[in-house]
PyMOL CGO cylinders between C-alpha atoms (Angstrom):
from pymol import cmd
from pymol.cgo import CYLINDER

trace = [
    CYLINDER, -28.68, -16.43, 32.36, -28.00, -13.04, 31.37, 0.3, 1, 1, 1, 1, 1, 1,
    CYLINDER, -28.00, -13.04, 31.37, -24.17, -11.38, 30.88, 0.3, 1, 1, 1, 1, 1, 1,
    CYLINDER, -24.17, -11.38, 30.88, -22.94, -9.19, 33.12, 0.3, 1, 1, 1, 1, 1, 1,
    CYLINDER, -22.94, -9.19, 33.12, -21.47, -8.21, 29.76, 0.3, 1, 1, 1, 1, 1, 1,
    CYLINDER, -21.47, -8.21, 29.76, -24.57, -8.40, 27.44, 0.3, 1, 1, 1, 1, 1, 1,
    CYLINDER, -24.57, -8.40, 27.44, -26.68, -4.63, 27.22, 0.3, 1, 1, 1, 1, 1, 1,
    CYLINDER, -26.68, -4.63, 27.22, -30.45, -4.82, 28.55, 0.3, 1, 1, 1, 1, 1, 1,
    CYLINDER, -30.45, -4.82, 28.55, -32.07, -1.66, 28.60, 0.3, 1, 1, 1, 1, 1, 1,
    CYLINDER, -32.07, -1.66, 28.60, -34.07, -1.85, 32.62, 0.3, 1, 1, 1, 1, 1, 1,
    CYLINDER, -34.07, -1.85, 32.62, -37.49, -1.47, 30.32, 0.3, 1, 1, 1, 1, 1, 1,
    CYLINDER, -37.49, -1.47, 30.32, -37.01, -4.52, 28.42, 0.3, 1, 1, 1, 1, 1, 1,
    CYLINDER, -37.01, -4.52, 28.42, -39.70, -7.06, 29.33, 0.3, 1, 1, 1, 1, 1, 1,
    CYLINDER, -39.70, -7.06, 29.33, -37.59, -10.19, 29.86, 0.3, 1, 1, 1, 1, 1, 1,
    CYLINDER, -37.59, -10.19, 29.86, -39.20, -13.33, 30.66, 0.3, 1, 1, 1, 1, 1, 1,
    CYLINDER, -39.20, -13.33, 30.66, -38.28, -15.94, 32.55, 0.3, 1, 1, 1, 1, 1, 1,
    CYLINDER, -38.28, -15.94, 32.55, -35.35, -18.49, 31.07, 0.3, 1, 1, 1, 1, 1, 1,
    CYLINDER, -35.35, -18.49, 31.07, -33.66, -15.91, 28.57, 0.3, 1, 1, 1, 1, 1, 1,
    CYLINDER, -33.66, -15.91, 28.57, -30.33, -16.50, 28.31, 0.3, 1, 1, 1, 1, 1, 1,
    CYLINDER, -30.33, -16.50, 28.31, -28.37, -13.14, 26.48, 0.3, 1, 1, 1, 1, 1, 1,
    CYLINDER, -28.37, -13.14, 26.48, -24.59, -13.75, 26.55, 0.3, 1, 1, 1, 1, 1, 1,
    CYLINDER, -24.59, -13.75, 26.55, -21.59, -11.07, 26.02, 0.3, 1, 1, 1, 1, 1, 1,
    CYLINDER, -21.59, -11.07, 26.02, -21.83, -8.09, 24.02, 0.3, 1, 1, 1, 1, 1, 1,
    CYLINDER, -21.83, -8.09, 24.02, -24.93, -8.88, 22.95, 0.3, 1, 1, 1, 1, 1, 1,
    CYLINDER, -24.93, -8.88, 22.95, -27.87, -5.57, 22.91, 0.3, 1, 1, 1, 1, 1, 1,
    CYLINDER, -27.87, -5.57, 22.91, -31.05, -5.21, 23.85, 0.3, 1, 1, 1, 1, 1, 1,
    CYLINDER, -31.05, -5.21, 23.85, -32.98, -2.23, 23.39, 0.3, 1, 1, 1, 1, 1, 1,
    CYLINDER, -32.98, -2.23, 23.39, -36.14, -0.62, 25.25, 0.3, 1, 1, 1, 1, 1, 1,
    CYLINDER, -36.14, -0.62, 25.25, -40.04, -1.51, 24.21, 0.3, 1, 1, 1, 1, 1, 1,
    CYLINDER, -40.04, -1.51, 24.21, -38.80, -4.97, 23.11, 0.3, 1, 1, 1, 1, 1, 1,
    CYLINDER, -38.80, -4.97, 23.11, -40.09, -8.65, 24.95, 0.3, 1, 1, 1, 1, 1, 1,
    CYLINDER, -40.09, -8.65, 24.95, -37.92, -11.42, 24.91, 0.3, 1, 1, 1, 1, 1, 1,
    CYLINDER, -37.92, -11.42, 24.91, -40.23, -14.45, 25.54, 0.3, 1, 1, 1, 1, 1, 1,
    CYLINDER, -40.23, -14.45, 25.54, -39.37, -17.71, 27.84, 0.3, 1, 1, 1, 1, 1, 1,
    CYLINDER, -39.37, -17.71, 27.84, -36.70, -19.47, 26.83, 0.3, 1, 1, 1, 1, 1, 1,
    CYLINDER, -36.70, -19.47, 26.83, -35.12, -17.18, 24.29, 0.3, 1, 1, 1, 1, 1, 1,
    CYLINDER, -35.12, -17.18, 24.29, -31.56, -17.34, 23.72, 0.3, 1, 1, 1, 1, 1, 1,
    CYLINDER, -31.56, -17.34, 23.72, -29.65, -14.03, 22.27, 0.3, 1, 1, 1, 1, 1, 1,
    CYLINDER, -29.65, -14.03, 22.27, -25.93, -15.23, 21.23, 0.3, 1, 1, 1, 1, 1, 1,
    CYLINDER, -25.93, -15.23, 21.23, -23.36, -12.65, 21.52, 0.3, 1, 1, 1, 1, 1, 1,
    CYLINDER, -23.36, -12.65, 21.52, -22.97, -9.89, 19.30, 0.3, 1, 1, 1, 1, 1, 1,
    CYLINDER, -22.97, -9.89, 19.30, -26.98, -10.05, 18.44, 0.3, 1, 1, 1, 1, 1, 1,
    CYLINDER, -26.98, -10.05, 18.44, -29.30, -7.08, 18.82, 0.3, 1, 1, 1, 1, 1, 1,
    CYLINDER, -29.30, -7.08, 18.82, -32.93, -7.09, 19.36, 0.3, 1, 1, 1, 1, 1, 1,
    CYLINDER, -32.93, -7.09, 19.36, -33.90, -3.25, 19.12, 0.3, 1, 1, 1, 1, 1, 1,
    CYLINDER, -33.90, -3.25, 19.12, -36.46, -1.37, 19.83, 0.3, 1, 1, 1, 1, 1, 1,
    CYLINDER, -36.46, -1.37, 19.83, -40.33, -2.18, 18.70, 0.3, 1, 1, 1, 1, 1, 1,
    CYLINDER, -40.33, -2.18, 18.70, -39.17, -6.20, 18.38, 0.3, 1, 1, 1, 1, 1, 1,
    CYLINDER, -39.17, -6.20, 18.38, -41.53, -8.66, 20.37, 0.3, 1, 1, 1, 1, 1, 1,
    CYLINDER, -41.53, -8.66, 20.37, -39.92, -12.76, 20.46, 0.3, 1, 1, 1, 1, 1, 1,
    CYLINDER, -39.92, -12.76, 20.46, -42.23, -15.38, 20.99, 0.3, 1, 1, 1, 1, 1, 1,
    CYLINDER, -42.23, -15.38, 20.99, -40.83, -18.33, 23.22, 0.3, 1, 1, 1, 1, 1, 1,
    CYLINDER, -40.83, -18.33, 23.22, -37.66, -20.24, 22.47, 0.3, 1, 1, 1, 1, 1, 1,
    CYLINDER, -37.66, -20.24, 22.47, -36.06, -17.32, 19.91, 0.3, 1, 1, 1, 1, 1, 1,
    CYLINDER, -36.06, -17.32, 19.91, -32.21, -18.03, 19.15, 0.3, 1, 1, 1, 1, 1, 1,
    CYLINDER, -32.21, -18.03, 19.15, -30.84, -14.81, 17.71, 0.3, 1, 1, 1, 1, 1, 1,
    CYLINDER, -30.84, -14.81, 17.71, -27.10, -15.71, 16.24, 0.3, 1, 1, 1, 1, 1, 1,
    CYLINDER, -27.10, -15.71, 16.24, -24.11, -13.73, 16.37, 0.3, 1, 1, 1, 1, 1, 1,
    CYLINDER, -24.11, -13.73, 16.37, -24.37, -10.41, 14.61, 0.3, 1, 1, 1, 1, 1, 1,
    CYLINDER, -24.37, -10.41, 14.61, -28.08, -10.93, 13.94, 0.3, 1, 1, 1, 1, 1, 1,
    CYLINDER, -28.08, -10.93, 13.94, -30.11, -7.87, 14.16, 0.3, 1, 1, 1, 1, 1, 1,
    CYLINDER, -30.11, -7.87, 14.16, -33.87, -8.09, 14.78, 0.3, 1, 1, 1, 1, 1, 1,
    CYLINDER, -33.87, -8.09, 14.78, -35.82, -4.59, 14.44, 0.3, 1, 1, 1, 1, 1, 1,
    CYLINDER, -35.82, -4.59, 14.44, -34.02, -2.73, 11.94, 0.3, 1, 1, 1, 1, 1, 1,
    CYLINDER, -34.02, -2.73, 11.94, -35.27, 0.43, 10.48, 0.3, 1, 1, 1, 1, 1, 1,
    CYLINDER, -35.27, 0.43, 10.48, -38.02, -0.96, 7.41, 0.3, 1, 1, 1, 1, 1, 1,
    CYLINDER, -38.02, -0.96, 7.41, -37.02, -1.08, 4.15, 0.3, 1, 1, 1, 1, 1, 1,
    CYLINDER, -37.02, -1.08, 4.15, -39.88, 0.90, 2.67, 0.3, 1, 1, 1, 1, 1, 1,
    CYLINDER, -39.88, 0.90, 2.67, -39.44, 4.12, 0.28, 0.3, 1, 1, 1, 1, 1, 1,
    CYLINDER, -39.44, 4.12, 0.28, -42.45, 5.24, 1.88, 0.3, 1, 1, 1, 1, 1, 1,
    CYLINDER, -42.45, 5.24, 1.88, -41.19, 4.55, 5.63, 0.3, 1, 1, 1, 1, 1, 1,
    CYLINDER, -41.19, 4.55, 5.63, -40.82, 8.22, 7.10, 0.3, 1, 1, 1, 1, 1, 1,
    CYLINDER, -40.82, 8.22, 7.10, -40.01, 7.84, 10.55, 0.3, 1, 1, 1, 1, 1, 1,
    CYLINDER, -40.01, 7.84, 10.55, -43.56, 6.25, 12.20, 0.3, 1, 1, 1, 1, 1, 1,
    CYLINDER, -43.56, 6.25, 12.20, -43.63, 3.77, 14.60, 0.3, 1, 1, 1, 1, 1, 1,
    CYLINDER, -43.63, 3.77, 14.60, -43.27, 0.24, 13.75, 0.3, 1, 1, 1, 1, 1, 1,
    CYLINDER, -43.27, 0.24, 13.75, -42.94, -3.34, 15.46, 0.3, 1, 1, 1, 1, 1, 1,
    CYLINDER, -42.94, -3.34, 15.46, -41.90, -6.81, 14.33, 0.3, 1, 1, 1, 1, 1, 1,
    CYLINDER, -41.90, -6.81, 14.33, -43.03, -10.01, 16.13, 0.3, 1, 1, 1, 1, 1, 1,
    CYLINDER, -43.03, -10.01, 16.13, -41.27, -13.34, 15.72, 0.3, 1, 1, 1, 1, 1, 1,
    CYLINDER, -41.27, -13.34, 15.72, -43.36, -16.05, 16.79, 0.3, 1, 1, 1, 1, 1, 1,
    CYLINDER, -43.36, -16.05, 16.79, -42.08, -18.78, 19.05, 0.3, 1, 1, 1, 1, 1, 1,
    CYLINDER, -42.08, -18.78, 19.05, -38.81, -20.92, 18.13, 0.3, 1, 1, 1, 1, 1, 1,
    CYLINDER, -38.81, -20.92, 18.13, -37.89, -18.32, 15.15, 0.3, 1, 1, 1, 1, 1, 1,
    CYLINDER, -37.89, -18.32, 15.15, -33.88, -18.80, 14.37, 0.3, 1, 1, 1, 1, 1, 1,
    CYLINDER, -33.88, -18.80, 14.37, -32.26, -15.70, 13.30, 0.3, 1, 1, 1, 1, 1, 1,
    CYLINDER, -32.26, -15.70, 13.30, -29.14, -17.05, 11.71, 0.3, 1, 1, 1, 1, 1, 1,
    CYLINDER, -29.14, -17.05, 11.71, -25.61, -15.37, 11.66, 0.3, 1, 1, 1, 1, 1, 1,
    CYLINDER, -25.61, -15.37, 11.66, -25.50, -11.76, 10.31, 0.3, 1, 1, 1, 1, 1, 1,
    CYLINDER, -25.50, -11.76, 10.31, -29.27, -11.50, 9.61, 0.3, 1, 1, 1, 1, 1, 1,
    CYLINDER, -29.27, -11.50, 9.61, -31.13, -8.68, 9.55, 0.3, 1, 1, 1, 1, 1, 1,
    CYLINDER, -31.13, -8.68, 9.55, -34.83, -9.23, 10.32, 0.3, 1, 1, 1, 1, 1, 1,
    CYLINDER, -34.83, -9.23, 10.32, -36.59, -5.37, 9.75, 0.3, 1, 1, 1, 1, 1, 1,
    CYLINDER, -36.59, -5.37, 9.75, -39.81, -3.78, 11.40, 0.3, 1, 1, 1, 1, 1, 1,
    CYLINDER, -39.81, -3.78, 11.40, -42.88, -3.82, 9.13, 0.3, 1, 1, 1, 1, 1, 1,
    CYLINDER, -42.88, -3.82, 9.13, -44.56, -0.43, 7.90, 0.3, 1, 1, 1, 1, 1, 1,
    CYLINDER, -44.56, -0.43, 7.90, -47.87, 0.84, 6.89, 0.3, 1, 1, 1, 1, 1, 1,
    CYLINDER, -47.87, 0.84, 6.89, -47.96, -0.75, 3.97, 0.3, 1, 1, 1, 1, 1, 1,
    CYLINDER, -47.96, -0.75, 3.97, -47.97, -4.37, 5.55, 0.3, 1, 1, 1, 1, 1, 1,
    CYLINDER, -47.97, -4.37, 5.55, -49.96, -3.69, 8.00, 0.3, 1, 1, 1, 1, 1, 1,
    CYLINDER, -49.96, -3.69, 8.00, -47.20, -2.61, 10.29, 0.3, 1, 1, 1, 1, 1, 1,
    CYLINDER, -47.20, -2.61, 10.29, -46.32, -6.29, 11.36, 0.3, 1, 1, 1, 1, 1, 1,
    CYLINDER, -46.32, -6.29, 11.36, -44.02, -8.58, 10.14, 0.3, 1, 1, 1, 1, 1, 1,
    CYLINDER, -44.02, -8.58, 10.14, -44.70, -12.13, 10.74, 0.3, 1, 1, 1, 1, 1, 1,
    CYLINDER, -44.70, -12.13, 10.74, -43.89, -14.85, 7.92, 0.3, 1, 1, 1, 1, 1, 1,
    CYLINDER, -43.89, -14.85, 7.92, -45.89, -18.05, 7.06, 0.3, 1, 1, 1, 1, 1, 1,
    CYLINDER, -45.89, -18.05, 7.06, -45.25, -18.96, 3.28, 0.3, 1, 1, 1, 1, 1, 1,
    CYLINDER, -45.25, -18.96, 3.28, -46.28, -22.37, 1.24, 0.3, 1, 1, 1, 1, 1, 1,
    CYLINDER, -46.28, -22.37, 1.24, -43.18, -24.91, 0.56, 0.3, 1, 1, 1, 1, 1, 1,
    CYLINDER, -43.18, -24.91, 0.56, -43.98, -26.93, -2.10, 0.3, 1, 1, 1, 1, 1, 1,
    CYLINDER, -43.98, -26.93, -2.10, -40.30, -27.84, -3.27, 0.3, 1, 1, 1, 1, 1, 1,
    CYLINDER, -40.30, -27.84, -3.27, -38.73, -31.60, -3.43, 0.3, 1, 1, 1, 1, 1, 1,
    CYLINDER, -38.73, -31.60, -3.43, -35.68, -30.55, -3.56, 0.3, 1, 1, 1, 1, 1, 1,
    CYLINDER, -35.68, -30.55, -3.56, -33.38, -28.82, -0.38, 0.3, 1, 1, 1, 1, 1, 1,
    CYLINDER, -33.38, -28.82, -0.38, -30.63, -26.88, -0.02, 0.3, 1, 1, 1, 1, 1, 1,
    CYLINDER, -30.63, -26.88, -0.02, -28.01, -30.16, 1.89, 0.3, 1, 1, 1, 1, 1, 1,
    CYLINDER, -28.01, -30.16, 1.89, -27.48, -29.02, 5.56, 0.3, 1, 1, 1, 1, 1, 1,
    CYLINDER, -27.48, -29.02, 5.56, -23.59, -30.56, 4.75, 0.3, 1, 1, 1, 1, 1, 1,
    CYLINDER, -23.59, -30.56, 4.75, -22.98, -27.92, 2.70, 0.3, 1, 1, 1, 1, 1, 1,
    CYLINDER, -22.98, -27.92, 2.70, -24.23, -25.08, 5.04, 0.3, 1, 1, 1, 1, 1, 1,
    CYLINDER, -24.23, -25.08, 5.04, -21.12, -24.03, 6.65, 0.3, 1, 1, 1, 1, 1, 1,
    CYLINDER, -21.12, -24.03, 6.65, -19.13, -23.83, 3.30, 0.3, 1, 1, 1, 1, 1, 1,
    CYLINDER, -19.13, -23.83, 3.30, -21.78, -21.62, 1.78, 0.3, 1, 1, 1, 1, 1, 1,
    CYLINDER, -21.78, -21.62, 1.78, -21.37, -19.62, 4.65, 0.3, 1, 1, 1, 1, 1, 1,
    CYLINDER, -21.37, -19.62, 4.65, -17.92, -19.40, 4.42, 0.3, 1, 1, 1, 1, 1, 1,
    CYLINDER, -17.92, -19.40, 4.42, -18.16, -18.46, 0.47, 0.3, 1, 1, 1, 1, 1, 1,
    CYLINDER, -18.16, -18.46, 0.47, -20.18, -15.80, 1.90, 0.3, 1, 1, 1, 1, 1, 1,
    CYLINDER, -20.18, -15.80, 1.90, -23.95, -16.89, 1.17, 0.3, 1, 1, 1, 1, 1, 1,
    CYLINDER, -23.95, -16.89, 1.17, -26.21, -15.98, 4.18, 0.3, 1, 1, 1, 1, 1, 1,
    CYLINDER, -26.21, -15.98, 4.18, -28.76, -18.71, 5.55, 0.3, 1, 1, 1, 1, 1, 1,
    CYLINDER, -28.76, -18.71, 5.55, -31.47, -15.71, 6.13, 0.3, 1, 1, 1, 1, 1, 1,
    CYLINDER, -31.47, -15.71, 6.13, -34.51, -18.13, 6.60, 0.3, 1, 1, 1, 1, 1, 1,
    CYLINDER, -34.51, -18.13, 6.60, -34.60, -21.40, 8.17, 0.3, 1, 1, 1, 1, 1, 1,
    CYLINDER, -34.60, -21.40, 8.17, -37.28, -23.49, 9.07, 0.3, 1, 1, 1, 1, 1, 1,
    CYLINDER, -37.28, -23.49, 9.07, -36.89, -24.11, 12.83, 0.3, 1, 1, 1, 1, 1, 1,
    CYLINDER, -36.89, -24.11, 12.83, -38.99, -27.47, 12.86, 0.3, 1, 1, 1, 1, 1, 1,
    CYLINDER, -38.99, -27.47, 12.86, -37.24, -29.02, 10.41, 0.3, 1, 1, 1, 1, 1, 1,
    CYLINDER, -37.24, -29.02, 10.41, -33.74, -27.37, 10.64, 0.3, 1, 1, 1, 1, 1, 1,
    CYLINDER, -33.74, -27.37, 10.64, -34.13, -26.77, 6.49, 0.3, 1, 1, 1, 1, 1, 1,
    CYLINDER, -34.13, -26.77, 6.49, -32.73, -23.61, 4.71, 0.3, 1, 1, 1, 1, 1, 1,
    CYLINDER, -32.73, -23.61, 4.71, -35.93, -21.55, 3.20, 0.3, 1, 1, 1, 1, 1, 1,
    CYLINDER, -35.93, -21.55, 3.20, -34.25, -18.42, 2.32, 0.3, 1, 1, 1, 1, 1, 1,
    CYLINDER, -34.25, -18.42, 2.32, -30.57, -17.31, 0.81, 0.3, 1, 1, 1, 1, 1, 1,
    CYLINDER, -30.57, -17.31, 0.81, -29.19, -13.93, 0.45, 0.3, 1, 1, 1, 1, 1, 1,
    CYLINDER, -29.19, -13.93, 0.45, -25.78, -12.61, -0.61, 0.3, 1, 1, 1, 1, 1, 1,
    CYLINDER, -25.78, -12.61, -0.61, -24.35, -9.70, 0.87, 0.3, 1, 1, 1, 1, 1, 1,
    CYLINDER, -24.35, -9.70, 0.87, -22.72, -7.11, -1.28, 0.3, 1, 1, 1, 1, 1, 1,
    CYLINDER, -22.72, -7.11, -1.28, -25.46, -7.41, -3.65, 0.3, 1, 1, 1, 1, 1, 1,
    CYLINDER, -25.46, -7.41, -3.65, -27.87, -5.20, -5.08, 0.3, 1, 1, 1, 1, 1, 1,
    CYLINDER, -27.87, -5.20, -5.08, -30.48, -7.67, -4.51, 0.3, 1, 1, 1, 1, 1, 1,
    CYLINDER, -30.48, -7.67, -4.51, -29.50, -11.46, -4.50, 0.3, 1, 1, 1, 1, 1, 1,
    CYLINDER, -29.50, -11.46, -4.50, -32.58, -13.45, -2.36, 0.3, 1, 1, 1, 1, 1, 1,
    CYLINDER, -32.58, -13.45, -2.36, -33.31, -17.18, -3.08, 0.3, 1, 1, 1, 1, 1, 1,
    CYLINDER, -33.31, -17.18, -3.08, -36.60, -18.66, -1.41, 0.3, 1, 1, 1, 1, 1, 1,
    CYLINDER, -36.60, -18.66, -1.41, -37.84, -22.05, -1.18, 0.3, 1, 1, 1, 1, 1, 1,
    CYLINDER, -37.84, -22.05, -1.18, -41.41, -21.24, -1.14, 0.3, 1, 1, 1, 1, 1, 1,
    CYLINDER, -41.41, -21.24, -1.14, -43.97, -20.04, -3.51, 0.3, 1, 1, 1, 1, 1, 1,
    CYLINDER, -43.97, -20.04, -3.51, -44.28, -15.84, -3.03, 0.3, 1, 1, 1, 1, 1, 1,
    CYLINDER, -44.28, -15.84, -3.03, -46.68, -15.72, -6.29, 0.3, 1, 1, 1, 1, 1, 1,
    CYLINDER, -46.68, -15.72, -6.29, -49.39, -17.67, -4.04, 0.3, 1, 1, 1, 1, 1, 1,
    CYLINDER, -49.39, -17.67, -4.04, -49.64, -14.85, -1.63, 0.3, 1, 1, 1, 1, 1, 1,
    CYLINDER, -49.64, -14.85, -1.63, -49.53, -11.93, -3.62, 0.3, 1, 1, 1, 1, 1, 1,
    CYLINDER, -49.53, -11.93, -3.62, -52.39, -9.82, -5.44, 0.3, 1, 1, 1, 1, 1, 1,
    CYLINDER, -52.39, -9.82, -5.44, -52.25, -7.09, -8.04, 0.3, 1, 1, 1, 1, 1, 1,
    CYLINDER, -52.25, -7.09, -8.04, -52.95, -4.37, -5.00, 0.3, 1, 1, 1, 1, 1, 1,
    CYLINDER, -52.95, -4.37, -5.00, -51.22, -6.41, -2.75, 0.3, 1, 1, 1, 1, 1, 1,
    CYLINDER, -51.22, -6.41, -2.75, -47.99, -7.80, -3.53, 0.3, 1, 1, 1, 1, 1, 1,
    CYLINDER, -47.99, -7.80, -3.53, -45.69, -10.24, -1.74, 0.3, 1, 1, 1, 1, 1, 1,
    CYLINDER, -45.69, -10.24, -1.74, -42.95, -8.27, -0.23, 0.3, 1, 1, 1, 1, 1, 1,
    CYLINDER, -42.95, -8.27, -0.23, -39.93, -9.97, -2.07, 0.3, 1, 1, 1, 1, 1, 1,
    CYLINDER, -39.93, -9.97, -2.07, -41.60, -8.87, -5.48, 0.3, 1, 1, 1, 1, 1, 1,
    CYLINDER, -41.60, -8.87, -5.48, -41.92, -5.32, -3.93, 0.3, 1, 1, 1, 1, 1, 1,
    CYLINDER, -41.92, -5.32, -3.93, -38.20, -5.38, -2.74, 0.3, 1, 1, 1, 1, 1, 1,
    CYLINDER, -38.20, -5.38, -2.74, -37.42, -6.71, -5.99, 0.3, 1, 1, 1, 1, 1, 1,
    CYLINDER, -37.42, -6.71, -5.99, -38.62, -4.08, -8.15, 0.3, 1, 1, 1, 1, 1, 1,
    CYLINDER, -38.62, -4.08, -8.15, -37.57, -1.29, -5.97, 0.3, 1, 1, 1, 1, 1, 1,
    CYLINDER, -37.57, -1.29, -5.97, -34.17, -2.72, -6.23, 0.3, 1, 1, 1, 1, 1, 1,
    CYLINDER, -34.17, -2.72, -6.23, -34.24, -2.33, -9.85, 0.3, 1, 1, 1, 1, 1, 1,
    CYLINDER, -34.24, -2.33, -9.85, -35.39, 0.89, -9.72, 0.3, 1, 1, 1, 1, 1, 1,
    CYLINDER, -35.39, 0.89, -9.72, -32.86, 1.55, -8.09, 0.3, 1, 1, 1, 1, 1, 1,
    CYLINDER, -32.86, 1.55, -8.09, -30.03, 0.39, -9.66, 0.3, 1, 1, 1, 1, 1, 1,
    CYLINDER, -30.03, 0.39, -9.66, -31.09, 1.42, -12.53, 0.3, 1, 1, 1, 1, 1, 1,
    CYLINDER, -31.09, 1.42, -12.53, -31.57, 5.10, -11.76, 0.3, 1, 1, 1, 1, 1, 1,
    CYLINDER, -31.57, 5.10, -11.76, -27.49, 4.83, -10.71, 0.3, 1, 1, 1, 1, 1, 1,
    CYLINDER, -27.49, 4.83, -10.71, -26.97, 3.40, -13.76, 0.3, 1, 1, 1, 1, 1, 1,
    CYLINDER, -26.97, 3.40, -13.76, -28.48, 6.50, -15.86, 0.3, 1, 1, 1, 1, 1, 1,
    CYLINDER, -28.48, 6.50, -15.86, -27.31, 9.37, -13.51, 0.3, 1, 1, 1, 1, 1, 1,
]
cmd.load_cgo(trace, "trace")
């Protein structure tokens, strides 16, 4: 079911079984696969491709502008995969270049402990942000807090997928945080 309120741009390639309520936006040279739900307020924008069965929450944005120094303007895409859950206020952003222009993300759990689902919508509240969730198992993989320079908990293991030349994204985003904040710091 699609709003008579919600914004679909007429090249949008919109399978069957989407439901996109109120307000919510949808730009062009984006695919919304079967069963994909966008909530209102969410944005998918240009370049994004969902697999089946994508819930994008309220105020979610997927296909933001990439957070790369060396980004300068090229184009870029991001692809969820099927059943991908975009949680409130989450911003999931287009892949450059320099990850080989995708963004898709399969990481190793190894952690006994969890963050305890009962507690979810209080941390929300206090203002943490459930950024990555594991949509088998319903299971918070990723934190951030807004405001912050660079505040990003993760449940799984980014050392095992990252190489001198190559390194894991978070460590990348980490340092150039730094950088950053430090540079303010001195000027």
């Amino acid at each position: 079911m699609i709003s008579p309120l919600a914004s679909i741009h007429p090249d949008a390639k919109v399978a069957g079984n989407v439901r996109v309520d109120a307000f919510a936006v949808v730009e062009h040279d984006t695919v919304l696969g079967e069963g994909t739900w966008i909530m209102s307020g969410g944005h998918v924008l240009a370049g994004s491709r969902l697999g089946k069965n994508c819930r994008i929450h309220q105020g979610a944005v997927v296909g933001g502008l990439p957070q790369d120094l060396k980004f300068s303007g090229e184009y870029s895409e991001v692809f969820l995969g099927d059943g991908c859950i975009v949680r409130e206020g989450a911003t999931i952003n287009r892949g450059t270049k320099a990850y080989g222009k995708t963004k898709t993300i399969h990481e190793r759990h190894r952690h006994r402990y969890e963050l305890n689902n009962k507690f979810r919508d209080r941390l929300s509240e206090a203002g943490l942000r459930m950024s990555g969730v594991n949509p088998d198992l319903d299971l918070v993989e990723m934190i951030e807090l807004p405001g912050h320079p660079w505040f990003v908990g993760a449940q799984f293991h980014p050392e095992y997928s990252s190489t001198v030349d190559r390194p894991h994204p978070l460590f990348v985003s980490f340092v150039q945080a730094a950088l950053q904040n430090h540079s303010q710091r001195v000027h």
